[in-house]
C-alpha positions as CSV (number, residue, x, y, z in Angstrom):
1,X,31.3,-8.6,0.7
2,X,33.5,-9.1,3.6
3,X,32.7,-11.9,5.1
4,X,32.4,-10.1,8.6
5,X,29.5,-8.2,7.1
6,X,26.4,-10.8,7.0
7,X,24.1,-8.3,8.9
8,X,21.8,-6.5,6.2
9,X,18.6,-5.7,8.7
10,X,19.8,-2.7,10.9
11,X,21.6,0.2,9.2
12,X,20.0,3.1,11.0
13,X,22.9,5.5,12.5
14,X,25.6,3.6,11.2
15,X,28.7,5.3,9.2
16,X,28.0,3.9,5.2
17,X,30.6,5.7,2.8
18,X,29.2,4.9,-0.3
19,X,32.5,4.8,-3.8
20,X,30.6,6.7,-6.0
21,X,28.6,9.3,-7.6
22,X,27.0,8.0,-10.9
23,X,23.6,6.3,-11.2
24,X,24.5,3.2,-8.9
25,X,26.1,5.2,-6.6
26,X,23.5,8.0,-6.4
27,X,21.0,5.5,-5.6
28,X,23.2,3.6,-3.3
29,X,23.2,6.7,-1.2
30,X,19.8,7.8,-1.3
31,X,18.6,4.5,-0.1
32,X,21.3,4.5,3.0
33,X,20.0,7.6,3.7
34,X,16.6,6.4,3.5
35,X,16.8,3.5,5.9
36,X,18.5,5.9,8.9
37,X,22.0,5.5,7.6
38,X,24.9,8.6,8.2
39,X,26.4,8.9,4.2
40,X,29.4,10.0,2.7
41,X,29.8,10.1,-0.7
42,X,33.8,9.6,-1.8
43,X,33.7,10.6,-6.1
44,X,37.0,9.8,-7.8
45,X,36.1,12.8,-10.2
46,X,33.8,15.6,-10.0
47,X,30.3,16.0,-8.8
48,X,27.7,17.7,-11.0
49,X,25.5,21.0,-9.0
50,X,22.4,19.3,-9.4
51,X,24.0,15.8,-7.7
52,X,25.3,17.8,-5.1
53,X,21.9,19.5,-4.3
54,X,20.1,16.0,-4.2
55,X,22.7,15.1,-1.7
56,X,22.0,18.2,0.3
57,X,18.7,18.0,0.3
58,X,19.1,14.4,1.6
59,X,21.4,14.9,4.4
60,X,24.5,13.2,2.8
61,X,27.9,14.6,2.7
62,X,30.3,14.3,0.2
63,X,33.8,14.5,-1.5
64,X,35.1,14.6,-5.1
65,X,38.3,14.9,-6.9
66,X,40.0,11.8,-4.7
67,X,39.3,9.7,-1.7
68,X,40.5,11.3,1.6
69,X,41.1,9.6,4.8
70,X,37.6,10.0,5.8
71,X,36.0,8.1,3.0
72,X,37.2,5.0,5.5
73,X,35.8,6.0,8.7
74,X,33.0,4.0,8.5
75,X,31.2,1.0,9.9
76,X,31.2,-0.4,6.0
77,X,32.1,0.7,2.7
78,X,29.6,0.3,-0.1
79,X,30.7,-0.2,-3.3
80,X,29.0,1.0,-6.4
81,X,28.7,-1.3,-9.7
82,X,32.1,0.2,-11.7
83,X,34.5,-0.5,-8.8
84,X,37.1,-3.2,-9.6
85,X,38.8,-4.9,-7.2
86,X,42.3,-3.5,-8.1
87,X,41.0,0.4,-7.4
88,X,43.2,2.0,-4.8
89,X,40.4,3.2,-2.5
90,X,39.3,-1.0,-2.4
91,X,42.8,-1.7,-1.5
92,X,43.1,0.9,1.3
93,X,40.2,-0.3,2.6
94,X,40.8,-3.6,2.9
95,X,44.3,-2.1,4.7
96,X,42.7,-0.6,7.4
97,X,40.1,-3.0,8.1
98,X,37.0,-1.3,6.6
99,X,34.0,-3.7,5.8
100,X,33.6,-3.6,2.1
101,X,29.7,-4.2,0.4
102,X,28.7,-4.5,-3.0
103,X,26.2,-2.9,-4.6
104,X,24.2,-6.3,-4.7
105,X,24.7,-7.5,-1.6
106,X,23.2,-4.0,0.2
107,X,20.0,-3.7,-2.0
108,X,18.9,-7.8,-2.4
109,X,18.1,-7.7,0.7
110,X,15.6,-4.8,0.8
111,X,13.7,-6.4,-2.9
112,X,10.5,-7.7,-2.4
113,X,9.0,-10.0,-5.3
114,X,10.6,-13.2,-7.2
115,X,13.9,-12.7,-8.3
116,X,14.7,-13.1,-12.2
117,X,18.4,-12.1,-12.9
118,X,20.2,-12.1,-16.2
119,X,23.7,-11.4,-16.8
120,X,25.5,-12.6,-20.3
121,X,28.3,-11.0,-22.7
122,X,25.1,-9.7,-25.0
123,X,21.6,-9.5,-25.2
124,X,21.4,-9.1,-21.3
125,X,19.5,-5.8,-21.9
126,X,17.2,-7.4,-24.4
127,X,16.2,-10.2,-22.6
128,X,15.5,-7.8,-19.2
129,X,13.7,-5.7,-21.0
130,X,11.5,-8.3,-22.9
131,X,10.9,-10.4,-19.7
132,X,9.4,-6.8,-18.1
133,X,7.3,-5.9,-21.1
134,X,5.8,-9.6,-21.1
135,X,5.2,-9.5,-17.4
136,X,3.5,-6.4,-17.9
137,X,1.3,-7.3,-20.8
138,X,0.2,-10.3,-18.5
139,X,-0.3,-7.6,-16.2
140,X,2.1,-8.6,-13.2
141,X,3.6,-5.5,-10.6
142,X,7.1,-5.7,-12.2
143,X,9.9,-3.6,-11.8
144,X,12.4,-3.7,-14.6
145,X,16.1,-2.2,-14.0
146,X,19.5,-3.4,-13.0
147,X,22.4,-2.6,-15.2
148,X,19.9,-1.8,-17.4
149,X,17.8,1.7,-17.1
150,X,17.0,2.2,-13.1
151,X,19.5,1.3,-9.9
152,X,18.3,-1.8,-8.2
153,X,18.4,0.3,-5.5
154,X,15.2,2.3,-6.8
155,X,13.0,-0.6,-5.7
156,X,13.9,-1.6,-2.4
157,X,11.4,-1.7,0.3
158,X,8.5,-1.4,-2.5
159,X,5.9,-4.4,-3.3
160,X,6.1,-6.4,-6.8
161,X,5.3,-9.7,-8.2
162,X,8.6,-9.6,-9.8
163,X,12.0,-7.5,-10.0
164,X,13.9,-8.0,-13.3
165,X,17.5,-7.0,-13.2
166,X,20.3,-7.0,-15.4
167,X,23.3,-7.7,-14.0
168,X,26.9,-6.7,-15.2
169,X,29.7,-8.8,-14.6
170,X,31.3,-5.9,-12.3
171,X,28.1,-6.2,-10.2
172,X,28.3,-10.0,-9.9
173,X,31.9,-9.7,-8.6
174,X,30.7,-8.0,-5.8
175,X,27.7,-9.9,-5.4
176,X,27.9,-13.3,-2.3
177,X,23.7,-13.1,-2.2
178,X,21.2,-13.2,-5.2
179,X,18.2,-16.6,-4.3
180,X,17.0,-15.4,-7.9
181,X,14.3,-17.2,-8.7
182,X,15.1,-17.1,-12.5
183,X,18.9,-16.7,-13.6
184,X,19.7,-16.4,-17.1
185,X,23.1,-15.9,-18.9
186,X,22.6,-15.0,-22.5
187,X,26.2,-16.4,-23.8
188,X,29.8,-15.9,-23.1
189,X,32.5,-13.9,-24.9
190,X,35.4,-12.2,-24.2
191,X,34.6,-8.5,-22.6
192,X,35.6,-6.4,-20.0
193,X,39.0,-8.2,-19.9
194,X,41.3,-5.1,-18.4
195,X,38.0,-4.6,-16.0
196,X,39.0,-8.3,-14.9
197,X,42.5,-9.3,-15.5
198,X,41.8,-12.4,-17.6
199,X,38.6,-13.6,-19.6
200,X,38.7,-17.0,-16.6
201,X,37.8,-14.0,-13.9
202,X,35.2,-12.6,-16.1
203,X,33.3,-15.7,-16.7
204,X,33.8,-16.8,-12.8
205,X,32.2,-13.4,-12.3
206,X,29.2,-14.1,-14.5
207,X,28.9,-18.0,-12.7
208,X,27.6,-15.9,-9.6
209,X,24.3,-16.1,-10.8
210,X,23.8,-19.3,-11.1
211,X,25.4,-20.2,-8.2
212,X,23.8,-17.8,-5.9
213,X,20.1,-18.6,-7.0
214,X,17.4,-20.0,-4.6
215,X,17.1,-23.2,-3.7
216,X,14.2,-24.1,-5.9
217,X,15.6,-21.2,-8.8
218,X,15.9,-22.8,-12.3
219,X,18.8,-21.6,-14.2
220,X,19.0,-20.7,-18.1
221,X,22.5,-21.1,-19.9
222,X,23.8,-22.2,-23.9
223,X,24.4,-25.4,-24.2
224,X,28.2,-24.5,-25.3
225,X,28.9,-22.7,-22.2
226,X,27.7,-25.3,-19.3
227,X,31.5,-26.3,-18.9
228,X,32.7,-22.5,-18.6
229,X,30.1,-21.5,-15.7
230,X,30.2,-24.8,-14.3
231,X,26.8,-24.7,-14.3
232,X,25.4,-26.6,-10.8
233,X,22.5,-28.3,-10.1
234,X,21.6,-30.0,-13.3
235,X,18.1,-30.7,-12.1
236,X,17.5,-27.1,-12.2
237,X,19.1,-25.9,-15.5
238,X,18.2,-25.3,-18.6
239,X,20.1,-25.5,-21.8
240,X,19.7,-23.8,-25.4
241,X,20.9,-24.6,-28.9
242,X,20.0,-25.3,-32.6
243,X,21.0,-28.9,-31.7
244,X,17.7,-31.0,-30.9
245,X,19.8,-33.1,-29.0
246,X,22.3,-31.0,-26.5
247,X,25.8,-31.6,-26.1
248,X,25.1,-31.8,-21.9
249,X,22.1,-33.5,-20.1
250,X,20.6,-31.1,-18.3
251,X,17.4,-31.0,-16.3
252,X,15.7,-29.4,-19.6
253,X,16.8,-27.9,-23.5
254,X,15.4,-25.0,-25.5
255,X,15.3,-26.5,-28.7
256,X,15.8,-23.4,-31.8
257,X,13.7,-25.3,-34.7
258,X,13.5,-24.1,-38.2
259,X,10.6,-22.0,-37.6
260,X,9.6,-22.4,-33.9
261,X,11.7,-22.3,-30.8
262,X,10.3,-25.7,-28.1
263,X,10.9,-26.1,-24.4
264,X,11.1,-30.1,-23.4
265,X,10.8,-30.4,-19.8
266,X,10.1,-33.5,-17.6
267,X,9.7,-35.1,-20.5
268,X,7.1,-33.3,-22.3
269,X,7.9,-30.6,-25.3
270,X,6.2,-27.4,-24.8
271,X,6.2,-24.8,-28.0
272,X,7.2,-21.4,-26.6
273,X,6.9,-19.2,-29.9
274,X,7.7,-19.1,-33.4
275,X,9.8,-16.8,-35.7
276,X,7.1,-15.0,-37.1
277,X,5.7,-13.8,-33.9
278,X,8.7,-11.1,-33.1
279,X,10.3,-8.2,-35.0
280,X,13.5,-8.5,-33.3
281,X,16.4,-8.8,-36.3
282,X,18.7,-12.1,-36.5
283,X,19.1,-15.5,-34.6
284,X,20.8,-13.8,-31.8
285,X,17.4,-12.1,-31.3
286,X,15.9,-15.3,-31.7
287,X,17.7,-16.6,-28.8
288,X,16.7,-13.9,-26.7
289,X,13.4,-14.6,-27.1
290,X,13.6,-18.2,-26.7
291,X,15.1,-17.5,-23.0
292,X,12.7,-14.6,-22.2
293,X,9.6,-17.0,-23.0
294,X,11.0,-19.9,-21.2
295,X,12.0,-17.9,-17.8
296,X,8.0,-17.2,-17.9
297,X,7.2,-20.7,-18.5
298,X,9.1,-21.4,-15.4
299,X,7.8,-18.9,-13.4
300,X,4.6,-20.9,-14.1
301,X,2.6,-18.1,-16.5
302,X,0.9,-19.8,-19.5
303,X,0.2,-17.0,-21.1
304,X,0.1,-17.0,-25.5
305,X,3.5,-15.9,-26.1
306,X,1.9,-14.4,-29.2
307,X,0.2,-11.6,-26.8
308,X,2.7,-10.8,-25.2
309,X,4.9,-10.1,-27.9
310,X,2.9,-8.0,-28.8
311,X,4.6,-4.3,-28.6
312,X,8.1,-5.2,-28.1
313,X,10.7,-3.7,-30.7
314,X,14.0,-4.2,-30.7
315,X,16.0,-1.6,-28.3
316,X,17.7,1.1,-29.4
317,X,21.2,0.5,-31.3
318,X,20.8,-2.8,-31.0
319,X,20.3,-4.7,-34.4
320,X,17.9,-1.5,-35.0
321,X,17.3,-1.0,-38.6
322,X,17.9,2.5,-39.4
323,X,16.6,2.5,-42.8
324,X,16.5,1.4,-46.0
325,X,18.8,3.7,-49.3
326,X,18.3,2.2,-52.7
327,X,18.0,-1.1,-52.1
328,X,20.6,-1.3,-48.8
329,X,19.2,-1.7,-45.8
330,X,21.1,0.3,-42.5
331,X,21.4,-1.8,-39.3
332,X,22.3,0.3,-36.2
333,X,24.2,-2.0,-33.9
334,X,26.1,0.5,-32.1
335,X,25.7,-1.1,-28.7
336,X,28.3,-3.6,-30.3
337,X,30.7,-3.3,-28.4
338,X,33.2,-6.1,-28.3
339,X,34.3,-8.3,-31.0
340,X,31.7,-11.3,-30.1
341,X,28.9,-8.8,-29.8
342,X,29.8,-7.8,-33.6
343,X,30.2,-11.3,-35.0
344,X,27.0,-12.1,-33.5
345,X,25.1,-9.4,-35.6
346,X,26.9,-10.4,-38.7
347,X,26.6,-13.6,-38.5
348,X,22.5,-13.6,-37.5
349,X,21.4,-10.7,-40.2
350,X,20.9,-12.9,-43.6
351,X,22.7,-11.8,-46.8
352,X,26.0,-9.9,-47.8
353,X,26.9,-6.8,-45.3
354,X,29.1,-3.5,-45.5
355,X,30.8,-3.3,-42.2
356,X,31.4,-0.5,-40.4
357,X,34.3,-1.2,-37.4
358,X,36.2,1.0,-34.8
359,X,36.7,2.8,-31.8
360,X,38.3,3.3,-28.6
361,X,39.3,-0.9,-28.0
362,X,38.8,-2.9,-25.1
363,X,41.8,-4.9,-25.5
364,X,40.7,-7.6,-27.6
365,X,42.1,-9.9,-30.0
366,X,40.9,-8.8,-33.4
367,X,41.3,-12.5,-35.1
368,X,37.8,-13.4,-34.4
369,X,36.6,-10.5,-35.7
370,X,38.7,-11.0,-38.9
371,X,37.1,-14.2,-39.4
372,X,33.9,-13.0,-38.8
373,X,34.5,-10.4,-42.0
374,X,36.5,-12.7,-43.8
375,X,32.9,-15.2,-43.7
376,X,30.1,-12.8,-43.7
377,X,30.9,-9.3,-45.2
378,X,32.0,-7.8,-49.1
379,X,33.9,-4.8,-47.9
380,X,35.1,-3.2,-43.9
381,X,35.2,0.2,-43.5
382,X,37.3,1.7,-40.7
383,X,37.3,4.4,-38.0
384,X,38.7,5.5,-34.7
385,X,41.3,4.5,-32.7
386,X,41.6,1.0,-33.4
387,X,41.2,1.0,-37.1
388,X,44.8,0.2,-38.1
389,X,44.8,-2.2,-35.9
390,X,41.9,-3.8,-37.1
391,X,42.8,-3.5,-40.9
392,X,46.2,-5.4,-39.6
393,X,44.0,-8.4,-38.5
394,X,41.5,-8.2,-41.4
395,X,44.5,-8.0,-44.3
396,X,46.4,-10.2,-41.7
397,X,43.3,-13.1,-42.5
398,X,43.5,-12.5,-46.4
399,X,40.6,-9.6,-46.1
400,X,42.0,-7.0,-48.6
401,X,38.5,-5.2,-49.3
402,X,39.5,-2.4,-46.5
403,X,38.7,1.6,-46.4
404,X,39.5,3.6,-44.0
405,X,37.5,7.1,-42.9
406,X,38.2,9.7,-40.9
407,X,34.7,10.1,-38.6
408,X,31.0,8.0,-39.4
409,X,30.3,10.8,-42.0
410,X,32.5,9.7,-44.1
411,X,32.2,6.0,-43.3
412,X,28.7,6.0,-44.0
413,X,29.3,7.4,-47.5
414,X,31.8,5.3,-48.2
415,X,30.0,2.3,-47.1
416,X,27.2,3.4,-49.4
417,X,29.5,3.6,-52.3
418,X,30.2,-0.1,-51.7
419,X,27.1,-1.6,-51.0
420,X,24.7,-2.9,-53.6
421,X,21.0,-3.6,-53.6
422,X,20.0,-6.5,-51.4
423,X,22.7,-6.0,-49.0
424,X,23.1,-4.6,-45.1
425,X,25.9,-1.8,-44.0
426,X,26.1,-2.7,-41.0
427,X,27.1,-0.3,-37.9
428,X,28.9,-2.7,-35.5
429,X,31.8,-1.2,-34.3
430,X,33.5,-3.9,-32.0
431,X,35.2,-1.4,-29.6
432,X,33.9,1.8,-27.5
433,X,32.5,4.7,-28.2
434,X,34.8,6.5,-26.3
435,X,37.3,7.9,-28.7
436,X,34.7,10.1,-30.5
437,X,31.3,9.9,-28.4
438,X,30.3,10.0,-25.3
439,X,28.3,6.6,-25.5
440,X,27.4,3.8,-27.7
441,X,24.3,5.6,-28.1
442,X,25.4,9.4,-29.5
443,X,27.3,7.3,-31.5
444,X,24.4,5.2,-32.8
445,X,22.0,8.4,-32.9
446,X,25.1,9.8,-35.0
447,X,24.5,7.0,-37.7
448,X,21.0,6.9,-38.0
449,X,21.1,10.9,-38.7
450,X,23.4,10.8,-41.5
451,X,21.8,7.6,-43.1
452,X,17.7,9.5,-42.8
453,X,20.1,12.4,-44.5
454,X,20.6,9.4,-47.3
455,X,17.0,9.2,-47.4
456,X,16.1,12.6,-48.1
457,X,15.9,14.4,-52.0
458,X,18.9,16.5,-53.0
């Protein structure tokens, strides 16, 4: 946000071009319109018939294939959640004066109920989603959205004990207002880094949360990343690791026992929930949970974590097990995205693993990922775009057990050739979609198809 713009209560009749058509946008522009606003709509690339009818039938105007000169006559600019910095149309504004909004900074505003935000490089969408479902099964008004599922935009003006949201680190860049009651990043990796420019912008993004919370807001962070976020007001923060003793004094520490995962706080150690009471795969999952428990426990609900586990299964494509052929069990971890998010589910799952790697890359430096297969895996195999490039830093780290395929068909059979009872072929591709599928998820779907295929009698 501009720092000109620090009015948020009076909208009606006032010019709003919203950068945008997808889901954030959509919403962005139904909710202008909602409050009085006049909306245009400025779409980089095309807008689908049935968009363009729920923009009709709402009163707001619209262009597509480009931003014109009129996409900046307006009183602001608001920016939906994909919009970096470096676009063209964010550049011209700031040119020729136009007031410039993220998506954030328009809808916080309008939320009514306690704040719990969670951003991180993976899991974010676990730990939203779990918080919900436990808020729910303690039967709390929560809405539950974000980055994840439904536009924060969806809730504004409506009543709830508690809004939920995921937030991206593209969102946070925009974002100068959160007062979340609750902020919670997951962990840090590289991601998004062309998004960005450099992984130091990424993470500064990601610190917004934990800056920006209320007052009284407690914060929830690793242990090993408190010097990255800089992570403020130590009386309010909250630190996790396997360590029982953490690396930085904070005002609290999520300790990750053998079999049970303990909050101490003000000097008193509170259990929060053990192993055994979730079927979410791996240590990451673990985590997750950990976090998820302890923002309730902060929030002041008692509840038996036990209950309110209850229900919850692991989302879809991520550490999703997708079956079980002869002995192997199939792990779909297709929303695996970047290279931490795949050393993360091959380091948690126990036992040896059959990787499957490749896609459209993000930029990444592929060493970490060697290292990662080097440690945890018998045999890689290959696909996509990136998969020479990623066979050069496995065979680059003394990995020679490599095999390349031409589509997940083929991968999938060839990673059942080389897996043996006991072990996990593991879908966690470290790069996009994007070369092959439309999303992480067609691609994930994809896997799971051909290994029930496995399943079934010739």
């Amino acid at each position: 946000m501009d720092d000109k713009v620090r009015d948020f209560s009076n909208w009606k009749g006032k010019r709003l071009t919203v950068v945008g058509a997808g889901v954030s946008g959509r919403e962005l522009a139904l909710l202008a319109a909602r409050i009085g606003a006049r909306v245009f709509v400025t779409e980089q690339k095309g807008v689908s018939a049935e968009v363009a009818e729920l923009f009709s039938r709402n009163g707001i105007t619209w262009e597509e294939n480009g931003h014109t000169g009129r996409a900046f006559e307006a009183d602001a600019m608001l920016l939906s959640s994909g919009i970096p910095p470096t676009s063209e149309v964010v550049l011209s504004a700031r040119k020729r004066g136009t007031p410039l909004i993220g998506e954030l900074d328009f809808v916080i505003p309008q939320l009514r109920g306690r704040l719990i935000g969670v951003t991180g490089s993976n899991g974010k969408s676990t730990v939203t989603a779990l918080i919900g479902h436990m808020l729910n099964a303690a039967h709390r008004n929560v809405a539950v959205g974000g980055n994840l599922g439904r536009a924060a935009s969806v809730f504004a003006g409506r009543e709830f004990d508690a809004v939920v949201l995921e937030l991206s680190s593209f969102q946070l860049e925009w974002t100068h207002t959160l007062s979340s009651c609750v902020s919670i990043v997951t962990n840090l990796a590289p991601d998004h880094l062309n998004w960005h420019g450099s992984y130091e912008a990424y993470v500064a993004a990601k610190a917004k949360i934990l800056s920006l919370r209320a007052p009284s807001g407690w914060g929830i962070v690793q242990d090993r990343d408190v010097e990255a976020l800089k992570a403020g007001g130590e009386e309010r923060v909250i630190t996790l690791s396997w360590e029982e003793r953490p690396k930085h004094g904070m005002a609290g520490h999520i300790f990750m026992g053998e079999e049970e995962a303990t909050l101490r706080l003000n000097g008193e150690m509170t259990p929060l929930f053990r192993y055994s009471e979730t079927t979410l795969l791996g240590a990451h999952n673990l985590e997750n949970v950990a976090m998820s428990v302890a923002a309730l426990r902060l929030l002041g609900l008692d509840e038996d974590a036990k209950t309110l586990l209850k229900g919850f299964f692991p989302l879809p494509h991520r550490c999703e097990r997708a079956g079980t052929v002869d002995g192997v069990l199939y792990v779909d971890d297709s929303k695996g995205t970047n290279v931490a998010a795949s050393v993360t589910a091959m380091t948690a799952l126990p036992g040896r693993k059959v990787v499957i790697l490749g896609g459209r890359g993000k930029g990444e430096d592929y060493a970490a990922l060697a290292e990662g297969v080097l440690r945890e895996a018998d045999a890689a195999v290959l696909l996509g775009e990136e998969r020479d490039a990623i066979a050069g830093a496995l065979r680059g780290a003394g990995f020679t057990a490599v095999t390349l395929a031409q589509d997940m068909e083929d991968a999938v059979r060839k990673a059942q050739t080389l897996a043996r009872p006991g072990m996990t072929v593991l879908l966690s591709p470290a790069c996009t979609s994007w070369d092959m599928y439309e999303n992480y998820g067609q691609r994930g779907d994809h896997f799971c198809s051909i290994v029930r295929g496995l399943q079934e009698p010739n």
